[in-house]
N, C-alpha and C positions, 0 to 999 in steps of 0.2 A: 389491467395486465400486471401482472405479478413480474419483478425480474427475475432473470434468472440465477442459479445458485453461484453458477462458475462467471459471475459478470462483473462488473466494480462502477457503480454511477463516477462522474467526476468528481463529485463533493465526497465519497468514498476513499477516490484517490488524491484528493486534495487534505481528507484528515488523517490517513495516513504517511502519505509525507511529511506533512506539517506537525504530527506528534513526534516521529522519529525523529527528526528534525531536531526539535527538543530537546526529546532522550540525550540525544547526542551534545547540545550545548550543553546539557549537566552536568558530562561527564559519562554516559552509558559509553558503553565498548562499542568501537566501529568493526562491525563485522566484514568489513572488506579491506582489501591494498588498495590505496587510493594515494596520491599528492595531493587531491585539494584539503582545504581547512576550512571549506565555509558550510557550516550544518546541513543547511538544504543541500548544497550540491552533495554531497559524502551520502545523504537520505535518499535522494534522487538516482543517485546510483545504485546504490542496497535494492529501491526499487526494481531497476534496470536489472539486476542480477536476481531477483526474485527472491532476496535474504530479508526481509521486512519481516521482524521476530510479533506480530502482533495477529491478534484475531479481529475479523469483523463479523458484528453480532447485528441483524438486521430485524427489525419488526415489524413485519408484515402487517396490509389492514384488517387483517379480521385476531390482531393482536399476537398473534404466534409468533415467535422469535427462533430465526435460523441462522447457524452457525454460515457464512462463506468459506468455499473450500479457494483459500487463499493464492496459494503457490497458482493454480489452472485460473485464476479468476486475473492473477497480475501477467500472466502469458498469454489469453488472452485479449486486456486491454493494451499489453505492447503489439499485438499484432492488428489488432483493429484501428489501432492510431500511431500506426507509424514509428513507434518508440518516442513519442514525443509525451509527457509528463506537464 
């Protein structure tokens, strides 16, 4: 079974948070209004808002490599679980 394009595994959304996450202890710009100061939360939110500035490049097994269509792929995993991250 192949996933699908508009889908995000959890280890998908778990290196997406966890990079931005990063970004943002570096010093990358927070792209939302927020009061927290703690990287993940401020990333976990961006999630929640669907501003997550990154691509996922996935490699299918018969090696072909497909872009995710991000923004429908993080709307749908807040709908299928709850909003929980």
């Amino acid at each position: 079974m192949i996933w699908p394009l508009d889908r995000l595994t959890r280890f998908e959304v778990a290196r997406l948070v966890s990079a931005r996450a990063l970004q943002i202890a570096l010093g990358a710009p927070i792209l939302i209004k927020t009061e927290k100061k703690e990287p993940r939360e401020i990333a976990k939110e961006e999630f929640r808002q669907g501003i997550i500035p990154m691509t996922v490049r996935r490699t299918l097994p018969n090696g072909e490599k497909v872009i995710i269509e991000i923004e429908k792929a993080i709307k749908n995993w807040l709908k299928d679980h709850a909003g929980v991250i």
